[in-house]
Backbone as a chain_set.jsonl record, in Angstrom:
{"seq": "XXXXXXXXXXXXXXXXXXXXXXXXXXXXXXXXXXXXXXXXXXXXXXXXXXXXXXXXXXXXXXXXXXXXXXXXXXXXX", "coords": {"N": [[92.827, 106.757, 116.51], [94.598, 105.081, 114.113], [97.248, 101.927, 114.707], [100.657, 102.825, 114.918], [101.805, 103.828, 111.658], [99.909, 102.943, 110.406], [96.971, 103.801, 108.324], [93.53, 104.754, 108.494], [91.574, 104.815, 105.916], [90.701, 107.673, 103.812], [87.695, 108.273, 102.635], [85.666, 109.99, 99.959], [84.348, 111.92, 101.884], [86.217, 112.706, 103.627], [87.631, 114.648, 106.718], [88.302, 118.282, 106.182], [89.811, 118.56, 108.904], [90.596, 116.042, 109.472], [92.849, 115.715, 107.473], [94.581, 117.664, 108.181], [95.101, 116.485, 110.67], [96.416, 114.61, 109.875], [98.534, 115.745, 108.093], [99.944, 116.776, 110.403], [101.322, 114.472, 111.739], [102.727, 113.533, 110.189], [105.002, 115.563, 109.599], [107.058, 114.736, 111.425], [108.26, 112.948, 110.354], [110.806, 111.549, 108.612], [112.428, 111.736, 105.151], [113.187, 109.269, 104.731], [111.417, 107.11, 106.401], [108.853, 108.831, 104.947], [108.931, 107.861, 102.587], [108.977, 105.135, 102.869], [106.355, 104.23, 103.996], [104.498, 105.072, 102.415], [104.985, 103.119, 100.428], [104.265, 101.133, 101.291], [103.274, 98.029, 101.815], [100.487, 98.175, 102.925], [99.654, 100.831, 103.01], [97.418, 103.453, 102.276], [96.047, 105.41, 99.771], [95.19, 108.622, 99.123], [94.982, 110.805, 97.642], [95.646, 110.134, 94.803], [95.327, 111.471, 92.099], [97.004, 112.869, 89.793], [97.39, 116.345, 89.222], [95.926, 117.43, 90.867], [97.967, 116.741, 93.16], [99.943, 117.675, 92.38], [98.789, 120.453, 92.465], [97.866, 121.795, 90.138], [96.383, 122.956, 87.143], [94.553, 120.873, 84.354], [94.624, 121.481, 82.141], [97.222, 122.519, 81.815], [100.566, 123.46, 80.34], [103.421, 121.01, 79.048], [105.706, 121.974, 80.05], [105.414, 123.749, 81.811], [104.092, 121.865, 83.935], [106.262, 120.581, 84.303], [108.092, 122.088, 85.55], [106.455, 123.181, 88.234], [106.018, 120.645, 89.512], [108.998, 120.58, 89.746], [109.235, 122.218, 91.622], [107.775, 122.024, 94.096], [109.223, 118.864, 94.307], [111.547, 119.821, 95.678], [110.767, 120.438, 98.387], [111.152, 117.813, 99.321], [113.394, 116.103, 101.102]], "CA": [[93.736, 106.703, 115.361], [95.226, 103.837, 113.938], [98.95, 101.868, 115.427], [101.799, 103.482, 113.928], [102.111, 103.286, 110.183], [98.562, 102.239, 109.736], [96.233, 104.585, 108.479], [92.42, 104.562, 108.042], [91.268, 105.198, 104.432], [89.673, 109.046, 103.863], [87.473, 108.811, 101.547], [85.239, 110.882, 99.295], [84.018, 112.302, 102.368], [87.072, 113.036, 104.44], [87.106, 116.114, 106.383], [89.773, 118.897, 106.147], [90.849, 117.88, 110.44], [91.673, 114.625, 109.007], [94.03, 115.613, 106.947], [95.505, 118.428, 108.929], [95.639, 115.703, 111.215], [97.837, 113.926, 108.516], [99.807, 116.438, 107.297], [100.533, 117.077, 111.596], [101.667, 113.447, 111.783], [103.892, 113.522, 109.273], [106.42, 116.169, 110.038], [107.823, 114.182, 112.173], [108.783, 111.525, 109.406], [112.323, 111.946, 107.871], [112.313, 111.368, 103.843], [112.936, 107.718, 104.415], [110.098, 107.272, 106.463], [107.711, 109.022, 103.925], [108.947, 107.022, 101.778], [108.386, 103.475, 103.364], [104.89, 105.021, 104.648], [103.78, 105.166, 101.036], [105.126, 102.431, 99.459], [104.261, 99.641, 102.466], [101.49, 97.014, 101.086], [98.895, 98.882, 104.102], [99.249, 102.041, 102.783], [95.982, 103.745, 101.29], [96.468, 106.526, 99.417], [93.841, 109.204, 99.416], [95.027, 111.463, 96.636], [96.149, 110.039, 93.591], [95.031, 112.464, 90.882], [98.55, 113.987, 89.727], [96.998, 117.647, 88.424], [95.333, 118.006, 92.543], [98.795, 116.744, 94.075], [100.583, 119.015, 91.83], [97.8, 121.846, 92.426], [97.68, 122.453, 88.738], [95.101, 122.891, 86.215], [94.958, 119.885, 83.993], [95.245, 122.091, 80.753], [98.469, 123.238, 81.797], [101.589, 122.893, 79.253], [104.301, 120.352, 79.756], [106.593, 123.115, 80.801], [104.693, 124.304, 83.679], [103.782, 120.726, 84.592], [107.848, 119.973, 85.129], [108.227, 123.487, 86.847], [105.293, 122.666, 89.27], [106.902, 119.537, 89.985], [110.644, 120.902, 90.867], [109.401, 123.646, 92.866], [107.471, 121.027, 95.305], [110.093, 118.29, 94.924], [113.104, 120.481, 96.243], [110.542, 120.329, 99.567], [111.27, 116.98, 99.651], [114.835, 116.095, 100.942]], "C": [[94.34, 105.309, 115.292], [96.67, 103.409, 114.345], [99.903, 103.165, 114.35], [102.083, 102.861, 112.661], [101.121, 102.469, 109.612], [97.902, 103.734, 109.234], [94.741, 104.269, 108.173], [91.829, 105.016, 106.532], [90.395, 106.829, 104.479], [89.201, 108.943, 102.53], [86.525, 110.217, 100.834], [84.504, 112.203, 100.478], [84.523, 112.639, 103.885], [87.347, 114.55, 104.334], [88.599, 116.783, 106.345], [90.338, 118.579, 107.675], [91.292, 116.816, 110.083], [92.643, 115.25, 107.964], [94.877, 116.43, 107.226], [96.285, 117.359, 110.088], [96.835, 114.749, 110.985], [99.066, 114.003, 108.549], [100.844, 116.869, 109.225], [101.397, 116.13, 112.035], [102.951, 113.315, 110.922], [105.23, 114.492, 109.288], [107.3, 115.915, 110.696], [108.633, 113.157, 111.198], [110.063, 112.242, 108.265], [111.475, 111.173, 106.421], [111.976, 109.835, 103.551], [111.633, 107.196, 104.75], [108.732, 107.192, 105.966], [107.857, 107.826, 103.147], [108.22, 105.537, 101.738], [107.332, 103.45, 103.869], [104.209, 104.486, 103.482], [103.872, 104.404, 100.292], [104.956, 101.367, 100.288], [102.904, 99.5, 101.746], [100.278, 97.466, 101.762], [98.764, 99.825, 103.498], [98.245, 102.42, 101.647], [96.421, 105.323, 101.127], [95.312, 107.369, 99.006], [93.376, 110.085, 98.215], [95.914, 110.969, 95.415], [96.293, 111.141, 91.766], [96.558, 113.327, 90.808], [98.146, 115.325, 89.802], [96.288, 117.493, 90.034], [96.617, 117.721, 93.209], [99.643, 118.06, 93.877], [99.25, 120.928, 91.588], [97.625, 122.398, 91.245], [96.7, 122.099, 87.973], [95.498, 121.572, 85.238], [95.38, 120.111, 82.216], [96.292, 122.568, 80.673], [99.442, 122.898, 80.722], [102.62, 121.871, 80.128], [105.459, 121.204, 80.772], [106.118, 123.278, 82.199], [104.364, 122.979, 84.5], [104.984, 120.573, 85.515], [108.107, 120.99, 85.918], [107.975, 123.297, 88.227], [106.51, 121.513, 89.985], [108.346, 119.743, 90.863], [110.666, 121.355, 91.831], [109.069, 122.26, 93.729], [108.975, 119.421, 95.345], [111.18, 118.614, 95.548], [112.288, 120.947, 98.107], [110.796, 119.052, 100.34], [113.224, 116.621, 99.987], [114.834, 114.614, 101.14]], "O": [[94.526, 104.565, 116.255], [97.469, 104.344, 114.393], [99.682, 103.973, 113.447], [102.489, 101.71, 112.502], [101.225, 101.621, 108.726], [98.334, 104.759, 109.761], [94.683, 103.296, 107.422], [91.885, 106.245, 106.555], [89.462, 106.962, 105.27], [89.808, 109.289, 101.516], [86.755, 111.358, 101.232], [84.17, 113.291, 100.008], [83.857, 112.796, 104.909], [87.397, 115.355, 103.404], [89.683, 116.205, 106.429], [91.535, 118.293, 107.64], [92.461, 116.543, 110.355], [93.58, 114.461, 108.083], [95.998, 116.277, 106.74], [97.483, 117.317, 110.367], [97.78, 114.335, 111.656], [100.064, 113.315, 108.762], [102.041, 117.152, 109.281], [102.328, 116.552, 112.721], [104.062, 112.949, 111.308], [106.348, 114.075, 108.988], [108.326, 116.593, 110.75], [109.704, 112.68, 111.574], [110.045, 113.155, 107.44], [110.482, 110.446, 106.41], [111.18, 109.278, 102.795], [110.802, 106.862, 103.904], [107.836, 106.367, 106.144], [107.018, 106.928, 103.077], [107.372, 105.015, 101.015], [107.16, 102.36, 104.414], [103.424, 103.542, 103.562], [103.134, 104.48, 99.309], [105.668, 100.426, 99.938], [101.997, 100.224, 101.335], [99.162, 97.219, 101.306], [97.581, 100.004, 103.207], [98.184, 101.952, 100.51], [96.905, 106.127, 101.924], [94.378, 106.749, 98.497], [92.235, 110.244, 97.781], [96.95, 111.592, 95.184], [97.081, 111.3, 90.833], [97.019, 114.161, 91.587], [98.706, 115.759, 90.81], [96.532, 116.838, 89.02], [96.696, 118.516, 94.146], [99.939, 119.001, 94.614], [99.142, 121.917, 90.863], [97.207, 123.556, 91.228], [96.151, 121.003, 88.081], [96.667, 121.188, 85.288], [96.016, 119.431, 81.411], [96.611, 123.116, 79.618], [99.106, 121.898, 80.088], [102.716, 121.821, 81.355], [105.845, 120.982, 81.919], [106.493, 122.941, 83.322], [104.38, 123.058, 85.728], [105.026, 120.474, 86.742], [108.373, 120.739, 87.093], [108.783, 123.244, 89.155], [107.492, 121.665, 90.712], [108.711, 119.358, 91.973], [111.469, 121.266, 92.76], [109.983, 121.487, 94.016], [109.529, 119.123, 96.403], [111.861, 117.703, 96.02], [112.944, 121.576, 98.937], [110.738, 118.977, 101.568], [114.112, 116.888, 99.178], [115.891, 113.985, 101.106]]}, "num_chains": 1, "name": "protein.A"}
């Protein structure tokens, strides 16, 4: 694995242990953390597609879009 606060790029052919591996790594990281994780000039981001972060269909209405959205940001503190 890469130092701390590096990561290796997953791409089109990254498996689900890498990103359990990820998501295992990361619980440890307070809000700020995430934050400065994701927005540092190294960081590669794996999932961009809004409609797969937000698990929603891409025909959805705006309504349900912002819904979607609250529910998962009120995981974020």
């Amino acid at each position: 694995m890469a130092a701390s606060g590096e990561r290796g790029t997953l791409g089109s052919g990254g498996s689900t242990e890498e990103v359990k591996q990820i998501e295992k790594e990361d619980l440890v990281l307070t809000s700020k953390n995430q934050t400065e994780r994701l927005t540092s000039p190294s960081s590669s981001y794996f999932n961009l597609n809004p409609f797969e972060v937000l698990q929603i269909d891409p025909e959805v209405t705006d309504e349900e879009i912002k819904k979607r959205f609250w529910q998962l940001s009120i995981l974020v503190k």
